[in-house]
N, C-alpha and C positions, 0 to 999 in steps of 0.2 A: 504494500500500500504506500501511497505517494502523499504529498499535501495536497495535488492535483483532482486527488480521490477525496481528498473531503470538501474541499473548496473550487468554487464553480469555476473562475476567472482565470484562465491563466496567467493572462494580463497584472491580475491581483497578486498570484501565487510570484512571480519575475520580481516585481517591486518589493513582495515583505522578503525575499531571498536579499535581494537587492539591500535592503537596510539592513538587513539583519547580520549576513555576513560587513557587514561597511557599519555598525551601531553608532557609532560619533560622529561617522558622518552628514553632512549636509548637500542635500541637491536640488535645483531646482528641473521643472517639468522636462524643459528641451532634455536635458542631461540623461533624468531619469526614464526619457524616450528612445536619448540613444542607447541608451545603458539594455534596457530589456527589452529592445527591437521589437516595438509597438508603437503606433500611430501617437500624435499626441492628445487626440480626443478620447480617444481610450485609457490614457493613461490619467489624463485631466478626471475623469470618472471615477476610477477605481481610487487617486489619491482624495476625490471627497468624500468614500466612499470608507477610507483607512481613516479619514479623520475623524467619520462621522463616530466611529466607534472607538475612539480615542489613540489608536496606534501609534496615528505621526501626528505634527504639530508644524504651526506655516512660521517662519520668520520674515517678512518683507526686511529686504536690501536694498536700497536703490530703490530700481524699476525691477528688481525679479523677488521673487517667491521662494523663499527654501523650504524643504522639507525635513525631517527629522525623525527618529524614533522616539516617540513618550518612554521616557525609564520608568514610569509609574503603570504602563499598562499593563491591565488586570492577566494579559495570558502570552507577556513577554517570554517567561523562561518556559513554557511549553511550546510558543514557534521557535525558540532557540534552539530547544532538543531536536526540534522535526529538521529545522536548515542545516545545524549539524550534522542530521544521519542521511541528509540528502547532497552537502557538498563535497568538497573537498576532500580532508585525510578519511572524514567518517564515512563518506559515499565509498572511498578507495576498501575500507577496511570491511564494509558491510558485504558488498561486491565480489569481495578476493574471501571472505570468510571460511569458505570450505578449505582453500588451498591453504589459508594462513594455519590451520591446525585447530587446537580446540580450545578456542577464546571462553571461560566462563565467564568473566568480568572485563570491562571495558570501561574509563570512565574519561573523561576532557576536565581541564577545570574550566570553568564556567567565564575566569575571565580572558582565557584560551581561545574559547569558541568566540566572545565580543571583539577578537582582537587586538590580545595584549601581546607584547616583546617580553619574553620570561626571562627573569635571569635567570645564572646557572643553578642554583639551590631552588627553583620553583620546577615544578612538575606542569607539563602542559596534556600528559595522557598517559595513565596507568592501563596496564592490559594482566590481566591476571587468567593465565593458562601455558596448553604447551604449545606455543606459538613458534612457527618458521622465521626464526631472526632474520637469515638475509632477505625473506622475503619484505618483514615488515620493515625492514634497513631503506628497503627501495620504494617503499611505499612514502614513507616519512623521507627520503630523501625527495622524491617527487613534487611532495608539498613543502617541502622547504625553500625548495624554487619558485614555483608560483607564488609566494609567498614574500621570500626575499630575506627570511629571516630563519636563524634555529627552531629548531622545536623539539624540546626536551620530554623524553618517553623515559618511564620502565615497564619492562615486562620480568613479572614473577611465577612462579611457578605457584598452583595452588601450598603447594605443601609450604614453598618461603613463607608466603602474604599470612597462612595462617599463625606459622611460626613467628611471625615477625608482627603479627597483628596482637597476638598472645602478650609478648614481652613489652607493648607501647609502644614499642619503637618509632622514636618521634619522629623520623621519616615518613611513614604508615600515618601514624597520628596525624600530624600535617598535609599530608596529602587530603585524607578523609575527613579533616574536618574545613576542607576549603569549601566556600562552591561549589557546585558539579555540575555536570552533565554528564548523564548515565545513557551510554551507546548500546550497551548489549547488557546482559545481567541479573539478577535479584540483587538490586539497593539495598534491600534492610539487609541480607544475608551475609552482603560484604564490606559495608559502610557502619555498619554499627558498632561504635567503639566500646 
């Protein structure tokens, strides 16, 4: 299942991708026409359309209109989850899933998926099973490119995570009590400190 499948508009569905992966950012119509290769009356629709339901918010410049994501909207971090397992590394990893091995847990941190620059001591994506290193080496290197910046993973083996979840291990701790987004998995089962 797609966002496509539950929301009518494609049109709709390009634009909250559109912000979502880009969240601080600001665009105005022309932009966000060329951006998701739609008409701009169609585009002019569905953005009064995300405001009327509070998602974006307009800022006049000038003589243009920008648009924005509300941080306050009621079902932010649920289309987060969805643009997450639909772009980029988490489309890569849903996609390749059979081949990557037997992923139980998966998680992003959450200011990961908004696009933040991690430094080295933040985690940007826990994977917990017995996962094909070089494969997921070349996955995570792929989006490191489109991206233009690092991106900091581990992957454990169930037996570590549980071992290392036991002891507090304030790597583990830290990780799980960030923000998330939860790609593949039972949450409570593996987040519960």
């Amino acid at each position: 299942m797609t966002m496509k499948d539950l929301l009518i508009s494609k049109v709709r569905v390009r634009i909250i991708k559109l912000f979502l992966t880009n969240p601080d950012s600001q665009f105005h119509v022309r932009e966000i026409a060329r951006r998701v290769g739609a008409e701009i009356n169609a585009v002019r629709r569905e953005l009064s359309r995300l405001r009327r339901i509070n998602f974006l918010k307009k800022s006049p410049r000038g003589n243009r209109i920008y648009y924005s994501v509300r941080p306050d909207f009621i079902f932010l971090d649920e289309l987060l989850g969805m643009v997450a397992k639909e772009t980029g590394l988490g489309q890569a990893i849903l996609e390749r899933r059979e081949e990557l091995g037997k992923i139980n847990f998966a998680l992003f941190a959450k200011a990961f998926v908004k696009g933040r620059v991690s430094k080295p001591s933040e985690v940007d994506l826990l994977l917990i099973g017995k996962v094909s290193l070089p494969l997921m080496t070349k996955l995570v290197e792929n989006e490191q490119q489109r991206l233009g910046h690092e991106i900091n993973y581990t992957v454990l083996t169930p037996e570590e995570f549980d071992f290392r979840k036991r002891r507090k291990d304030p790597f583990i701790v830290d990780v799980l009590s960030q923000p998330r987004i939860v790609l593949l998995g039972n949450e409570e089962k593996y987040c519960k400190l």
